[in-house]
C-alpha positions as CSV (number, residue, x, y, z in Angstrom):
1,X,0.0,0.0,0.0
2,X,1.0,3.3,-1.1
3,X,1.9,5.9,1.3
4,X,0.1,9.2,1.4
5,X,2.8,12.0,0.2
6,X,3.7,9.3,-2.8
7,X,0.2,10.5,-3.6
8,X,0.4,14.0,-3.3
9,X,1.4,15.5,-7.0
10,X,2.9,18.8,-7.7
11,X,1.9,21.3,-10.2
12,X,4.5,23.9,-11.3
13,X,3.3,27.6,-12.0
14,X,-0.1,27.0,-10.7
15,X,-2.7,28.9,-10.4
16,X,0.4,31.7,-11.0
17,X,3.9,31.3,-11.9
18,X,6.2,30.5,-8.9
19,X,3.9,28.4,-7.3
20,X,3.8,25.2,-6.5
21,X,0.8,23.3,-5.8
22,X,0.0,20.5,-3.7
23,X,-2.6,18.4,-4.9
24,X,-4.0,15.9,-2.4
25,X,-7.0,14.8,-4.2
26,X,-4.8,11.8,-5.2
27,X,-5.4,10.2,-1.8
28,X,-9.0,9.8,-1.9
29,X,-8.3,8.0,-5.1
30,X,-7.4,5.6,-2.9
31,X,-9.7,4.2,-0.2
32,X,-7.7,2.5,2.1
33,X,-4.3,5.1,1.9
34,X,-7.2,7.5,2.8
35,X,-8.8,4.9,5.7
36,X,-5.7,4.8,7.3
37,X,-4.6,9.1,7.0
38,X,-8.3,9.3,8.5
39,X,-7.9,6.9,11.3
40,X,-4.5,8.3,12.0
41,X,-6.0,12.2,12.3
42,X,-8.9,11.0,14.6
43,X,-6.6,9.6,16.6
44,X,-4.4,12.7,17.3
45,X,-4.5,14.4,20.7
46,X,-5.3,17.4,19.2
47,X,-8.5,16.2,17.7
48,X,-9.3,14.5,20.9
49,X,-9.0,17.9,23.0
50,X,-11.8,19.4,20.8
51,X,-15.3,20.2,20.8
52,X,-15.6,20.4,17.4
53,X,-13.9,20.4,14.2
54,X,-13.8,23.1,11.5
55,X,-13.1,22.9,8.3
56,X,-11.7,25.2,5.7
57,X,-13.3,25.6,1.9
58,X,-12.9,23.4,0.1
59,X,-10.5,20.5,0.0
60,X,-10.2,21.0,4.1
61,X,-14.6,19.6,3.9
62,X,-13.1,16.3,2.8
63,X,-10.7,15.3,5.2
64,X,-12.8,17.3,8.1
65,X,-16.1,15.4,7.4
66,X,-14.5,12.0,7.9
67,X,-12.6,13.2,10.7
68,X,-16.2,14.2,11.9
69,X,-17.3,11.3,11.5
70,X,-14.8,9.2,13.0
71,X,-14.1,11.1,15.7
72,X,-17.8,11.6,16.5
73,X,-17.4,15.5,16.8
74,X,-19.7,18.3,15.2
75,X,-18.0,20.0,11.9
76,X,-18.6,23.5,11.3
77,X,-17.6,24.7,7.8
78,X,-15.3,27.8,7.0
79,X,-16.5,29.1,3.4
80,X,-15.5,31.6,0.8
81,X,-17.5,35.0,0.7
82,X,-21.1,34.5,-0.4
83,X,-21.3,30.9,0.0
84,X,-23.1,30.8,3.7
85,X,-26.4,32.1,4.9
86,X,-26.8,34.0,8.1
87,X,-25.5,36.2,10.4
88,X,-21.3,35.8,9.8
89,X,-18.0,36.7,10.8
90,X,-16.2,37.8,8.2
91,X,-12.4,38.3,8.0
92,X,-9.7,38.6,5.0
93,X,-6.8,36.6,4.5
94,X,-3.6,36.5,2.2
95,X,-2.3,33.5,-0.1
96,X,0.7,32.8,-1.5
97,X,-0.8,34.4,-4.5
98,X,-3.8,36.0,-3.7
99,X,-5.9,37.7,-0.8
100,X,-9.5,36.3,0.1
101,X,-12.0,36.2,2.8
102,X,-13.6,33.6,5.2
103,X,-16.5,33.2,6.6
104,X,-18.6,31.3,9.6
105,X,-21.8,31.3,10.8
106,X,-21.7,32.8,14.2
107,X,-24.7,30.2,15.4
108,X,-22.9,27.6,14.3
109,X,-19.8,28.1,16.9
110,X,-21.9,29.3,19.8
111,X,-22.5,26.0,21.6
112,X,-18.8,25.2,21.4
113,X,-16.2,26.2,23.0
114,X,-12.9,24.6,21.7
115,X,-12.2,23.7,18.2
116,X,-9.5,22.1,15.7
117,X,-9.0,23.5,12.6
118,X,-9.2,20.9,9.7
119,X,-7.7,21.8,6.4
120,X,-5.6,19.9,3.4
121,X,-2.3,21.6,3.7
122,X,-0.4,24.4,4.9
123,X,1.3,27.1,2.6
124,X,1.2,30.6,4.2
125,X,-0.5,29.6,7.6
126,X,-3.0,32.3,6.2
127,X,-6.2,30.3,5.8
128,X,-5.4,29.1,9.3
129,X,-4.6,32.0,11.1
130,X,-7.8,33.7,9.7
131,X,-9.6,31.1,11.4
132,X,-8.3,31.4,14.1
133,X,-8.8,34.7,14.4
134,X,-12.3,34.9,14.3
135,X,-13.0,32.1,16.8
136,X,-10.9,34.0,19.0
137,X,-12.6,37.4,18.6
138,X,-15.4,35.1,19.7
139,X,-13.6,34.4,22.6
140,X,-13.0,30.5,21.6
141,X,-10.6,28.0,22.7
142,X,-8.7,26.9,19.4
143,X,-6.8,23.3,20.6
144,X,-4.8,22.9,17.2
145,X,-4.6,22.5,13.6
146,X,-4.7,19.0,11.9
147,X,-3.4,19.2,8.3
148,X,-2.6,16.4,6.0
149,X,0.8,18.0,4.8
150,X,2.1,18.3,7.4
151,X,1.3,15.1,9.2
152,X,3.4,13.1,6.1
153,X,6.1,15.6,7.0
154,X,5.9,17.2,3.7
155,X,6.0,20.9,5.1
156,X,9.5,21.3,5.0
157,X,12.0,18.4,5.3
158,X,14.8,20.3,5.8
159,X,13.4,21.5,8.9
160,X,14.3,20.1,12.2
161,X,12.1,19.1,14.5
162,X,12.1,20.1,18.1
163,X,13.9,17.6,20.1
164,X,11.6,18.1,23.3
165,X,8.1,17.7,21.6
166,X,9.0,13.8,21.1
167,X,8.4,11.4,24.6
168,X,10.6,9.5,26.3
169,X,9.6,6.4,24.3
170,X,10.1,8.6,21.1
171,X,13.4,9.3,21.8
172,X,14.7,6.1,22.5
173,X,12.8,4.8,18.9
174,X,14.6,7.1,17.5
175,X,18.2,5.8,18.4
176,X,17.2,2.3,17.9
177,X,16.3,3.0,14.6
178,X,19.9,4.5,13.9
179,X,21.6,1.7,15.0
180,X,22.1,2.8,19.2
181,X,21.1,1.6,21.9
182,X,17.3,2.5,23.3
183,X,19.0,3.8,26.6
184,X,20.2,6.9,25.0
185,X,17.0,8.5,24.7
186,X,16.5,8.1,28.7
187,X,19.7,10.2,29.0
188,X,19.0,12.6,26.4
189,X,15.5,13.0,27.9
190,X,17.2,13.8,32.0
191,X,19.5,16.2,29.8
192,X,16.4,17.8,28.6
193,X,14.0,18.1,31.4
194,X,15.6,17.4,34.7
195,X,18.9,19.8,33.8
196,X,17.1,22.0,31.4
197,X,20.1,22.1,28.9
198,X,19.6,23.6,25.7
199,X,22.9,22.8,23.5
200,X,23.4,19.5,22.7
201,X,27.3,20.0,23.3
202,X,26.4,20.4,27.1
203,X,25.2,16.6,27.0
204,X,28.7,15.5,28.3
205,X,28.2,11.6,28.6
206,X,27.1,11.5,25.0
207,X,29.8,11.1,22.1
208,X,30.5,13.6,19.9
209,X,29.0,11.3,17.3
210,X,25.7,10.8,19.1
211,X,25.5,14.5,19.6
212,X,26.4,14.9,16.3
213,X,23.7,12.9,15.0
214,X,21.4,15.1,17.2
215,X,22.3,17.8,15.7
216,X,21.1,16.7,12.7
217,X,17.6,15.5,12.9
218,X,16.7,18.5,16.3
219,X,16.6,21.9,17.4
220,X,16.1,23.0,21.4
221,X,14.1,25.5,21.4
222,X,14.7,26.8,24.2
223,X,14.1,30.1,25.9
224,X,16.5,33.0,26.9
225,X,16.5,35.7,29.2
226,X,17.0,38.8,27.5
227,X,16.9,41.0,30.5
228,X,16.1,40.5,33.9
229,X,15.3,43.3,36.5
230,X,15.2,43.0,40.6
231,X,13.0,45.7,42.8
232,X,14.2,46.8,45.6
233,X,11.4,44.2,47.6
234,X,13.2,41.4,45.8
235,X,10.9,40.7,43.0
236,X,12.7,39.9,39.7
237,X,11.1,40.6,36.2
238,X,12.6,38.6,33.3
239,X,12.3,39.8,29.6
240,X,11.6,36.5,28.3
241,X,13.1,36.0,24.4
242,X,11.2,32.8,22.6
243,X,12.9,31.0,19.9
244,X,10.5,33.2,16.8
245,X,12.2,36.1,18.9
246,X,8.4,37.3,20.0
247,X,8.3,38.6,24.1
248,X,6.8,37.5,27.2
249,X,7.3,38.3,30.9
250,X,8.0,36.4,33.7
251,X,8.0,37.4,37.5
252,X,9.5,36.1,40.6
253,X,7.9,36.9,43.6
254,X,9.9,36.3,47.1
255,X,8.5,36.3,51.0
256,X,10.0,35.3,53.8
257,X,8.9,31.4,53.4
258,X,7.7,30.9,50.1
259,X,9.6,31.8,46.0
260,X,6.7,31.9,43.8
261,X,6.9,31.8,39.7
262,X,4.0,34.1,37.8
263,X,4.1,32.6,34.7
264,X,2.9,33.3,31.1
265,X,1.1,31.0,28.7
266,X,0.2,33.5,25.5
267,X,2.1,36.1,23.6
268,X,-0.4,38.9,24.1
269,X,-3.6,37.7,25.0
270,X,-7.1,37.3,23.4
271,X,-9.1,39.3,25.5
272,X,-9.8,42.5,25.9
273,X,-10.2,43.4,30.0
274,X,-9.9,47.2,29.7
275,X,-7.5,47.5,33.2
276,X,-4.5,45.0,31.5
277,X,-1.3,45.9,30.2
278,X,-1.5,42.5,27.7
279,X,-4.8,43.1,26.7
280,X,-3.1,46.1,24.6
281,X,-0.7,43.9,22.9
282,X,-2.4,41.7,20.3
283,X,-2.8,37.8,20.9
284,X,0.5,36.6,18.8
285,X,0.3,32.6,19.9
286,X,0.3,30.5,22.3
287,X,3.1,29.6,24.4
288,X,4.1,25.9,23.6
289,X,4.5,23.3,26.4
290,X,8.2,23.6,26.9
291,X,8.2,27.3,26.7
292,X,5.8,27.4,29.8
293,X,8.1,24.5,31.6
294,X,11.4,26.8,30.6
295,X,9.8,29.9,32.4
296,X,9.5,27.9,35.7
297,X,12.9,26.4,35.4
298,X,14.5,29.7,34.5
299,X,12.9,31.1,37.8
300,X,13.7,27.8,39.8
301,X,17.4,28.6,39.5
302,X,16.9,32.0,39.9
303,X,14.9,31.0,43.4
304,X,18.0,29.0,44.2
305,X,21.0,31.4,43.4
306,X,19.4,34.3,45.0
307,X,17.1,33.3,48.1
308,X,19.3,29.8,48.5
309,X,15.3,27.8,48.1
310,X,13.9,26.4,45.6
311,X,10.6,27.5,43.9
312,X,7.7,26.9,46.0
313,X,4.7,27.9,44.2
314,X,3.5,28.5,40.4
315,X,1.2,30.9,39.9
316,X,-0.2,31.0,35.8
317,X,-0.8,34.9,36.1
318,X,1.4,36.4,33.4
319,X,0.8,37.3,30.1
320,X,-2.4,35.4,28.4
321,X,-5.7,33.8,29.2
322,X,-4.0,29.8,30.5
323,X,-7.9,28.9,29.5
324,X,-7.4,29.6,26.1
325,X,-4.1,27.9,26.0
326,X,-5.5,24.5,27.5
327,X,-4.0,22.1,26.0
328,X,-0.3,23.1,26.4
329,X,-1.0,24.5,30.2
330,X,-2.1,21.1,30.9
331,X,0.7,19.7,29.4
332,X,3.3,21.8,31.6
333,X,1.8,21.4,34.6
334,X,2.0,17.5,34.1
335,X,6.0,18.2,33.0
336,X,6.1,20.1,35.8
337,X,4.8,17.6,38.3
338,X,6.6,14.4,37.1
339,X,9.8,13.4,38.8
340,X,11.4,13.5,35.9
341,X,10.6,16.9,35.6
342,X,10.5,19.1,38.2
343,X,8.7,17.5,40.7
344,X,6.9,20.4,42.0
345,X,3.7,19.2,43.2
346,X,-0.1,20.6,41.8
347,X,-1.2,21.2,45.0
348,X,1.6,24.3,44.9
349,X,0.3,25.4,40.9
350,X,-2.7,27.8,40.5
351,X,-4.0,28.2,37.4
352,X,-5.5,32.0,37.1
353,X,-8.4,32.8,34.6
354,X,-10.7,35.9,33.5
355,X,-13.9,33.1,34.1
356,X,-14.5,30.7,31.1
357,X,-17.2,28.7,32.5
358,X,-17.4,26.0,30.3
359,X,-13.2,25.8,30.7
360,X,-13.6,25.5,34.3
361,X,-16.3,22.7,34.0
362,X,-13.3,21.1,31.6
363,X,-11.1,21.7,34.4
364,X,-13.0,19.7,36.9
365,X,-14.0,16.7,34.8
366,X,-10.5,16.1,34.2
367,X,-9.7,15.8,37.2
368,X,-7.1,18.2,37.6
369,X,-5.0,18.4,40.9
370,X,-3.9,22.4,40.5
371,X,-6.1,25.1,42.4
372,X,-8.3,27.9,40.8
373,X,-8.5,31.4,40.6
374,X,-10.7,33.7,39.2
375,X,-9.9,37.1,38.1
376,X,-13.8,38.4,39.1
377,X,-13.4,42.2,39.7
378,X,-17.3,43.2,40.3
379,X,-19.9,40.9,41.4
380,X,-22.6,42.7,39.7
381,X,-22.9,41.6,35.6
382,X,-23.1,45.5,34.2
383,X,-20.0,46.8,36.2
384,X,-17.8,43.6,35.2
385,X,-18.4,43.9,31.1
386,X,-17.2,47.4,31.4
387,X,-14.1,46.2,33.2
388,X,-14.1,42.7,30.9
389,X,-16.1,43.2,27.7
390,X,-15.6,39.3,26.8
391,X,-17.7,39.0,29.9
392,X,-21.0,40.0,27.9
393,X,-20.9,36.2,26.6
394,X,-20.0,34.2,30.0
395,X,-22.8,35.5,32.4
396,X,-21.9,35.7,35.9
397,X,-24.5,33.1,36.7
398,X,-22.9,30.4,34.4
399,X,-19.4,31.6,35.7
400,X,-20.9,31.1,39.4
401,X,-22.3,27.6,38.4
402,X,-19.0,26.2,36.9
403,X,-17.0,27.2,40.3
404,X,-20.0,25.3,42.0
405,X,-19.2,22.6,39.5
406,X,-15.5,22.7,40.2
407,X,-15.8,22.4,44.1
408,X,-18.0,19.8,43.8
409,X,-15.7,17.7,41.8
410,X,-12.3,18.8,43.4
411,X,-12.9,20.1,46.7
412,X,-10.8,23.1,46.3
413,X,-12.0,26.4,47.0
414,X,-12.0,28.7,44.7
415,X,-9.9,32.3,45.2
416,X,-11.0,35.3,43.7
417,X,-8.6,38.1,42.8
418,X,-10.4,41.6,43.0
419,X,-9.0,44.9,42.2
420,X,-10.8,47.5,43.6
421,X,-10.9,50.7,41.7
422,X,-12.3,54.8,42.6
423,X,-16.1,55.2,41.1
424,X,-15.7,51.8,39.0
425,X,-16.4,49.0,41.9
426,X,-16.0,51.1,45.2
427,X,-19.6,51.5,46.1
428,X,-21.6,49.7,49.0
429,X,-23.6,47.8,46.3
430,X,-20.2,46.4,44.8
431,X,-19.2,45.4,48.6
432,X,-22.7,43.6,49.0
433,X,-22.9,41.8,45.5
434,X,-19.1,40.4,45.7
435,X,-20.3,39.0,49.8
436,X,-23.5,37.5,47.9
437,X,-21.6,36.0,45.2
438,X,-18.8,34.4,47.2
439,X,-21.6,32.5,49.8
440,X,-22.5,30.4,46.9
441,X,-19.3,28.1,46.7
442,X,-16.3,28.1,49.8
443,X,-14.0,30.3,48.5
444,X,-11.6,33.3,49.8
445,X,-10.8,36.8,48.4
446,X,-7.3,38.2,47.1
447,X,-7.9,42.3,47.0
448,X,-5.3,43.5,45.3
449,X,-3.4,47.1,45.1
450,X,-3.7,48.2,41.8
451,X,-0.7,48.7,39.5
452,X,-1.6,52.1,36.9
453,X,-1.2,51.0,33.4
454,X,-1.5,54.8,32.8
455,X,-4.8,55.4,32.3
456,X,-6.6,58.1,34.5
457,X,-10.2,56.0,34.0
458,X,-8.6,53.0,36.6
459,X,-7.0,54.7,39.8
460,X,-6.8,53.0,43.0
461,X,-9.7,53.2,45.5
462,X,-9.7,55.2,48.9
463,X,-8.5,53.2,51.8
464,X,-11.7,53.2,53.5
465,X,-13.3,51.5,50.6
466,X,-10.3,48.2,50.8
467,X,-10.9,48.8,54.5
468,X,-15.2,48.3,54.0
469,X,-14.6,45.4,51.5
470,X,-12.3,43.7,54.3
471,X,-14.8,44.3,56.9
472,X,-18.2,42.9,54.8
473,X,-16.2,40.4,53.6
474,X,-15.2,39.0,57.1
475,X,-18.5,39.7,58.6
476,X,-20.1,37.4,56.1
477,X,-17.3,34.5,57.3
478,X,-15.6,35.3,54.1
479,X,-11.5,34.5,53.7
480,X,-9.7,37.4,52.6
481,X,-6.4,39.0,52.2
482,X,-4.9,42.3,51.1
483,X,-2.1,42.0,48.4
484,X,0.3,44.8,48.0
485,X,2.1,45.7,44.7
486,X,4.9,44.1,44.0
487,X,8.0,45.1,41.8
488,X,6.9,48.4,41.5
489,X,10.1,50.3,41.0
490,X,10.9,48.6,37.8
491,X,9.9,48.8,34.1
492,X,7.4,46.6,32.6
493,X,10.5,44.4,30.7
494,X,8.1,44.2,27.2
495,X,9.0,47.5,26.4
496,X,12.5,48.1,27.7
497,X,15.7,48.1,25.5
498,X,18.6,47.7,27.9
499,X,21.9,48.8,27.1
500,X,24.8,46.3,26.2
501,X,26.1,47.5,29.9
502,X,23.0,46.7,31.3
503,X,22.0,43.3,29.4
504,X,25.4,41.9,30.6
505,X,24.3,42.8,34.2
506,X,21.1,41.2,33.9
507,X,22.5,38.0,32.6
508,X,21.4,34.9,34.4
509,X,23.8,33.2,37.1
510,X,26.0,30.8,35.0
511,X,24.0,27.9,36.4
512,X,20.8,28.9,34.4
């Protein structure tokens, strides 16, 4: 039987000179090639971790439905203008060639929250990204993309792969099928994980063969530290470079008994709360897996070389909705967890989130082992979509059910961070809503000192307001705490472009 890429042909100079196009009609010209491509899409993880499958016009409807249909998930269809009925979201796109538009119908995608995007190939990424796009201007959870190209590697074969997306079991395939011994792949994999190298000449009980060889086939991606600040209360800010050179912070937050790691999980963010620095900058990706894991290792040694501890506690409160990044937040936190990881326990991880219901229902189905918090900010529905726009769509009656859900199933109370801001959220019927809302479900309260993004609308509220919030709040046998700034005498690392002088004095500790 025929592979599938032996039945992929090429066409030179078509539809316009300079391009060449991937025809993929050729495997359905061949029933079980295509079988087998379909069984091994359905299977993916990916696919899995979805709600529902879309497909892109027109070959994309071919390899979707019978995804659909194997995978027993719902397939919503991304068309061409003109082609769909209805009210639509409409955005444009540009080819290798061309520039076009897609559209969905907005019913279609309401029900859903998390989707895979199902298409025939990748050229541009364009087709893609559009529709990605527009499920996250509906504030959607997109888990992937599934292409048929690219899973018969014929994207780019020149291009390495990323030694750390392959398991354990991967690895050691992999030097079994070049004539080693499976053992190697355990000691690459400690290298990786446990010591966090990122240069395959720091694997010193390798050959240089061996590492030759992995020089070959991988890549680390791996991430640097571009800059890294330290306030005067011992908070250190990193400038976080990614391997596509794109920008994310990371900060670690010291006390007397406890290093704790706020970590990011999206260049940018998706959504659009009105008080946030990210919400400004526009939702670039998601983090991958690694990149999340490299964050908390990068602080871990940073924990250990200046506060002689190591990290505590993991807070996913940086840049980015970790909701909308599901898949690969899961997948840290497990990295994180496993001895042969970090072995920092979930009971020390919270995952913070702006409130997607139907996420947190996810959450607690699957059993997770993490705590919750919710960034709530007014208790009353009106005041919070002014503060959180995206809000509008996730009532605070669903959000209140879900954290009912999620205490049911995991026993955890929920905590609610709260910033409390002048003639926005500082009146007594604020104070009375947020006691109401929080007697539904055990919970307690984080209000938090507010750090000016500089806009006049948000300024911190009066004392006596924090000081009647504390007071309701502990009259109605309510938990709360007051959290103070932190890090407030340095820059906001996203925007700063140290000198040479500077960088070099920023540099990691030569154990990082």
């Amino acid at each position: 039987m025929k592979k599938p890429h032996e039945l992929i042909d090429t066409y030179k100079d078509f539809p316009k000179k300079g391009i060449d196009f991937k025809d993929v009609l050729g495997i359905i010209q061949e029933p079980l090639v295509f079988k087998e491509l379909i069984l091994k899409m359905s299977a993916s993880e990916i696919i899995k971790n979805a709600e529902a499958i879309i497909s892109i016009d027109a070959r994309g409807f071919i390899f979707g439905s019978a995804i659909s249909l194997k995978a027993s998930k719902p397939m919503i269809v991304a068309r061409k203008p003109g082609k769909l009925p209805g009210k639509l979201i409409t955005k444009s796109y540009a080819l290798e060639y061309a520039e076009n538009k897609l559209s969905m119908q907005i019913d279609s995608i309401e029900k859903y929250e998390s989707f895979v995007i199902v298409d025939d190939l990748l050229a541009t990424g364009g087709t893609a990204s559009c529709v990605e796009k527009m499920l996250l201007s509906q504030n959607k959870l997109v888990t992937g993309l599934s292409v048929v190209v690219e899973l018969n590697e014929l994207m780019d074969k020149e291009k390495k792969k990323d030694i750390r997306s392959l398991s354990v079991e991967e690895l050691r395939d992999f030097f079994v099928k070049n004539s080693d011994q499976a053992f190697r792949g355990n000691q690459v994999y400690k290298w990786l994980w446990q010591k966090g190298i990122h240069k395959f000449e720091g694997m010193t009980n390798l050959s240089k063969s061996t590492r030759k060889l992995l020089k070959e086939h991988f890549v680390i991606n791996h991430i640097g530290i571009d800059l890294q600040q330290k306030s005067q209360d011992g908070t250190i800010k990193n400038k976080v470079i990614l391997f596509d050179k794109l920008v994310v912070e990371s900060v670690l937050i010291p006390t007397a008994t406890r290093t704790t790691a706020c970590v990011s999980s999206q260049v940018g963010c998706s959504l659009d709360c009105k008080f946030c620095a990210t919400a400004k900058i526009k939702r670039m990706r998601n983090l991958n897996m690694d990149e999340i894991y490299d964050q908390v290792k990068a602080m871990d040694q940073q924990s250990r070389h200046y506060y002689g501890r190591p990290l505590s506690n993991i807070v996913f409160m940086g840049m980015g909705e970790p909701l909308m990044n599901y898949k690969n937040m899961i997948a840290s936190i497990n990295k994180i967890s496993q001895p042969d990881g970090l072995a920092i326990s979930p009971s020390r991880i919270t995952v913070s989130t702006s409130g997607i219901p139907k996420m947190i229902t996810k959450m607690a189905d699957d059993g997770v082992k993490f705590s919750l918090a919710v960034s709530l900010h007014s208790a009353r529905q009106s005041v919070r979509e002014q503060l959180m726009p995206f809000a509008k769509k996730f009532h605070l009656k669903e959000l209140a059910g879900s954290i009912k859900y999620w205490y049911e199933k995991t026993s955890k109370p929920v905590t609610y961070e709260y910033l409390v801001w002048k003639d926005i959220n500082d009146k007594k019927e604020d104070i009375d809503a947020l006691v109401d809302f929080c007697k539904s479900t055990p919970c307690k309260v984080n209000l938090i000192e507010y750090n000016p993004i500089g806009e006049n609308k948000f300024l911190q509220a009066d004392k006596e307001t924090i000081s009647d919030y504390r007071s309701a709040l502990e009259a109605g046998r309510i938990t709360v705490t007051l959290r103070r700034s932190r890090g407030k005498d340095i820059d906001c690392l996203l925007y700063t472009s140290p000198s040479p002088r500077d960088r070099q004095k920023s540099r990691m500790p030569s154990s990082a």
